[in-house]
N, C-alpha and C positions, 0 to 999 in steps of 0.2 A: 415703237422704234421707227422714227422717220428718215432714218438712214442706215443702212447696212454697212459695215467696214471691215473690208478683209485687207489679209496680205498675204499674198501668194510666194511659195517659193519651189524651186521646180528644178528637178534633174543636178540634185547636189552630188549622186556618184560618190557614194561612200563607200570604206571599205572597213575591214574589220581594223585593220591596220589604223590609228588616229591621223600618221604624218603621211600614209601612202598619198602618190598625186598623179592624176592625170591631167594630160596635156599639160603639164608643168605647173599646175596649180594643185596643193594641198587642198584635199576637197573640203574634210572635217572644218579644221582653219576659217575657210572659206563661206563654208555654211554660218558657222558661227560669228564670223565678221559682217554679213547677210543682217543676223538676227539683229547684234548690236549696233548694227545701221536702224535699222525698223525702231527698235527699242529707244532710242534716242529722238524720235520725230513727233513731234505735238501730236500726228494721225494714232500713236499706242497707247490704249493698247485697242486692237479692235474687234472685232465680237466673233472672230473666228481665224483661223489660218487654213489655207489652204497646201496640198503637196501634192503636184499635179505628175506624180511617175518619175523615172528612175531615182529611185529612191539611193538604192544601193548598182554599183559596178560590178555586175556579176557575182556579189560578194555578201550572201546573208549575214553575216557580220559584222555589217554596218548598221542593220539596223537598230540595233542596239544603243546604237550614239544616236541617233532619230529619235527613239526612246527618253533619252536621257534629258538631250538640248531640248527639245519641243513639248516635254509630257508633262517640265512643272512651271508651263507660262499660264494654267488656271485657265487656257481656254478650248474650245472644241478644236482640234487638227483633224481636217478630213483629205484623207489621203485614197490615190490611185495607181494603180502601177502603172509600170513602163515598160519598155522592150529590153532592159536591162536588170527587170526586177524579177523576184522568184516569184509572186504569188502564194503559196500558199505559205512558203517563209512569213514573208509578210504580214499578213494576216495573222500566225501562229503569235511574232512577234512584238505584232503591234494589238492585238487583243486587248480590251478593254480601254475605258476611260483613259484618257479624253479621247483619244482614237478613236473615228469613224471612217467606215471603209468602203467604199463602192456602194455608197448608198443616199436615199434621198433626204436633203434636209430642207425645213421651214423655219424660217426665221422672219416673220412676223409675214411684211410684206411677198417677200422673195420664196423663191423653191431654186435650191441647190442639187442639183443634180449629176449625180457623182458616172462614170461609165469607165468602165476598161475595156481599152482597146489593146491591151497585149495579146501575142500571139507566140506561143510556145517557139521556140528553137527563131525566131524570125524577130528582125527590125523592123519592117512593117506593122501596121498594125490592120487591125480587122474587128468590127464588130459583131459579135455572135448574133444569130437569129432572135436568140431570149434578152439580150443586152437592146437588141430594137424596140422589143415588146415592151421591156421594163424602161424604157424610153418614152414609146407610146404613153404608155399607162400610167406615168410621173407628168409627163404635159396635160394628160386628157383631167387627171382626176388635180390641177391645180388646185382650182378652186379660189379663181381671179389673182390669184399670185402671182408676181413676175416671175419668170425663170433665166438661171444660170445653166446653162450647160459645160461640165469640165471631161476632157479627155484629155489621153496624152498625145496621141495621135493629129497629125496639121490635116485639117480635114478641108482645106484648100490650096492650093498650087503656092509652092513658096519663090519661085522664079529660080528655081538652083534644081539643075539637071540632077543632082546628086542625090540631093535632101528629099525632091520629090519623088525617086523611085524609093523611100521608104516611109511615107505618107502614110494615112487612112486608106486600105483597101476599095472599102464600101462608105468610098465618101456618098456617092450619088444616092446609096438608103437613106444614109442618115441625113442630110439632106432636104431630101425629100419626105423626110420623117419630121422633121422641125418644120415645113414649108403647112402642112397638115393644122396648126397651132399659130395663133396669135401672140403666144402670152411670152414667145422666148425673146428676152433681150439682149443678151451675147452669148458667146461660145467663147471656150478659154481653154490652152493648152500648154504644153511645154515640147521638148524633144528638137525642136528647131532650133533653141541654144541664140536666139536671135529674138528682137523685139519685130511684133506685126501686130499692126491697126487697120481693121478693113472694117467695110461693111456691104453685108448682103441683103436684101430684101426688110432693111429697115433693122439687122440686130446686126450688134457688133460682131466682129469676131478679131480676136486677141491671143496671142504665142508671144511668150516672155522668154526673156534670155536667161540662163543658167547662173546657180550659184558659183559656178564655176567655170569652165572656158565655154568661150563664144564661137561659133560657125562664122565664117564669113557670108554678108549675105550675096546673093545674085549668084553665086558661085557655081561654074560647072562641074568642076571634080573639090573633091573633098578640102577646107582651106579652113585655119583659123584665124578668128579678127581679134585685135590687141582690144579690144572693150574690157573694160573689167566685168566681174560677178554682179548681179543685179538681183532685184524681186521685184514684185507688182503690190502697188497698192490699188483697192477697188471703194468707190462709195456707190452703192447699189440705192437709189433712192425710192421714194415709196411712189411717185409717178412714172417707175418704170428705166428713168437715165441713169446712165454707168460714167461713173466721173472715175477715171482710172490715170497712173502715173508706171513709169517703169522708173525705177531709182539704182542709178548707177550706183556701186559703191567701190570707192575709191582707195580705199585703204583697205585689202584685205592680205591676205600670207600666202605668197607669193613663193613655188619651187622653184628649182630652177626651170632650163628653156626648152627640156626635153620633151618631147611629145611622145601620146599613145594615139594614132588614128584610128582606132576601133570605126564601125560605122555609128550612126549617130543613136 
C-alpha cells in the first residue's frame, strides 16, 4: 500500500432523537450529508474512517445511528470519545466489527494511534498516566512506521480565550512524549468545530471542523461561524507526507436558527 486514505469525521453530536438539532443544525441529517459528500468524490472509498470523539450529545442514543450509517460502508471505523461522549456506552455500543476503539492500528506503512483524552464530568480533556505509557509504547515499538496520533483534545493553543480554557490538560506530557520519537508525522483532532493546520517540530498537527456547527475562530467568548459541516480527507504516504484536505459541504439539512451553547 503506497498510500494510506482516510476520511475523518469528528464531533457529529448525535442524539437518540433522528431530527434533534444543535445549534440549529440536525445533526443525524448532517452526519449523513458529511458521508454522501465523501461517498461521491473520486478519493472513496478509503481504507479506513476515522471518528475523532463527540460522538453522541450527552446522549447514548445516538449511538446507535453511528452504528447504522457507518457499520455497513465495509470498512475499519476507528473511533474515540469526546467530552460529550459516555465511554463505556460507547464501547458497549460500538463493540465489534468494523468498530475499533482506542486502539493501535498498522496499516502497512503507517501506525494509527488511537488516545482518549476525555475526562469524566469535565470539557477539558486530560490524558491518563497509562494513556502516556500506551502512547510511549505505540511509538517506541513502531517498527519504522510512520505514525498518526488521534485525540479529541486541541493539544495546542487555538487563539480563542474560550476554546483554550477547554483544551488538552497535559498538553506539555504529551508533547513531550511525541518530541522522545522520530517516527510521528501529525496529530489530529476534533472538539475545536474549526479547521487548523500547523506544524511543530517537523509533524503536522491538524483539528477539523464538525459535521455539524462550527466555532468561530480567534474568538474570545463563546461565537458560531456560518461555515457549513465538513470532514477531513488524509493520504498518509509511505515516505512519511500527509497530503490532507478539509471538504466543506454545502448542501446539508439545515434546522432552524436556534442555538444550544453548551461548552464545546
Amino acid at each position: 500500500m503506497s498510500v494510506l486514505r482516510l476520511i475523518q469525521f469528528t464531533d457529529p453530536h448525535l442524539y437518540g432523537n433522528e431530527l434533534e438539532m444543535l445549534r440549529g443544525i440536525a445533526t443525524l441529517p448532517a452526519l449523513k450529508a458529511a458521508l454522501a459528500d465523501a461517498q461521491s468524490s473520486t478519493r472513496w472509498p478509503p481504507n479506513a474512517v476515522l471518528v475523532t470523539g463527540d460522538i453522541v450529545q450527552d446522549d447514548p442514543g445516538g449511538y446507535a445511528h453511528l452504528r447504522r450509517v457507518l457499520g455497513s460502508l465495509g470498512l475499519p471505523v476507528l473511533c474515540i470519545p469526546g467530552n460529550h461522549d459516555e465511554p463505556q456506552a460507547m464501547r458497549r455500543e460500538l463493540a465489534g466489527e468494523p468498530f475499533v476503539l482506542d486502539a493501535v492500528v498498522d496499516f502497512s506503512h503507517w501506525r494509527i494511534v488511537q488516545l482518549d483524552s476525555s475526562v469524566p464530568g469535565s470539557a477539558s480533556g486530560r490524558l491518563s498516566p497509562q494513556s502516556l505509557r500506551q502512547l510511549e509504547t505505540a511509538l517506541q515499538s513502531a517498527q519504522g512506521r510512520h505514525c498518526l496520533v488521534c485525540l479529541h483534545h486541541h493539544p495546542v493553543p487555538m487563539s480563542s480565550r474560550w476554546l483554550d480554557q477547554v483544551g488538552l490538560e497535559n498538553a506539555t506530557e504529551f508533547l513531550a512524549t511525541l518530541d522522545r520519537h522520530r517516527n510521528v508525522r501529525a496529530v489530529l483532532w476534533g472538539h475545536v468545530h474549526q479547521a487548523y493546520d500547523g506544524l511543530r517540530k517537523d509533524v503536522r498537527l491538524l483539528g477539523t471542523p464538525s459535521t455539524c456547527a462550527q466555532f468561530l475562530p480567534h474568538a474570545d467568548d463563546f461565537a458560531l461561524d456560518r461555515r457549513p459541516p465538513a470532514y477531513r480527507t488524509l493520504e498518509l504516504r509511505a515516505d512519511g507526507s500527509v497530503l490532507t484536505e478539509v471538504m466543506w459541504v454545502e448542501k446539508r439539512a439545515a434546522g432552524s436558527s436556534r442555538s444550544a451553547c453548551s461548552a464545546a
